[in-house]
N, C-alpha and C positions, 0 to 999 in steps of 0.2 A: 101059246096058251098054257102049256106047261108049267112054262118059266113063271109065270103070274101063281099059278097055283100052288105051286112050290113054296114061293116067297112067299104067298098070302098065308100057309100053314106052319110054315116056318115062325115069321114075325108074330104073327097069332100065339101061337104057343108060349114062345120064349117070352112075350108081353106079359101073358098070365103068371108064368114063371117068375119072371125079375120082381112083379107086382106082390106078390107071395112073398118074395123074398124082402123086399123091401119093406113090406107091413110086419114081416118075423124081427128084420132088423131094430123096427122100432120100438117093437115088445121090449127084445134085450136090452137096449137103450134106454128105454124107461125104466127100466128093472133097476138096471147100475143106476140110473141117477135116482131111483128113490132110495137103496142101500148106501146112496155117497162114493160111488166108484166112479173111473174115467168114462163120461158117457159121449163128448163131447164127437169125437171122430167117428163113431160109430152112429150117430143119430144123422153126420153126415152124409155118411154111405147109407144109410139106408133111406133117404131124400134123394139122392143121387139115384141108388137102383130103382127105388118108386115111380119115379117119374120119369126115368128110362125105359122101365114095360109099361108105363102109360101109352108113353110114345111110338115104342113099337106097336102095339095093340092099334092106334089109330091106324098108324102107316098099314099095318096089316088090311083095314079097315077098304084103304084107298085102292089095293091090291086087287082086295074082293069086288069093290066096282069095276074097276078094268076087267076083271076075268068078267061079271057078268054083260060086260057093253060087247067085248069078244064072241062071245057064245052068241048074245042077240045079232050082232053084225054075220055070222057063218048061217044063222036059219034062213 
């Protein structure tokens, strides 16, 4: 049960993190391409990280049902 709750705060977290990160990516991203700079790789990655703390965030999600069907299953 640990182990669940571990990875459910873990995943959780870092989802919100990369998600953050990845909507900052896009700010910059949009910046350079409305100044006319290289925006191209960078709006990449930041699609890439977006959608990577998406995914973690769910997974986090799945974690937290298992911890709570545990807890129900030990009352």
């Amino acid at each position: 049960m640990q182990r669940e709750r571990i990875l459910w705060l873990t995943k959780g977290i870092g989802g919100l993190l990369c998600t953050g990160l990845g909507l900052s990516l896009f700010g910059e991203a949009l910046a350079q391409k409305i100044t006319g700079g290289h925006w191209f790789w960078l709006g990449t990655a930041s699609l890439t990280v977006f959608n990577f703390g998406l995914c973690l965030m769910f997974d986090s999600h799945n974690h937290q049902l298992r911890l709570l069907n545990l807890k129900r299953l030990d009352q």
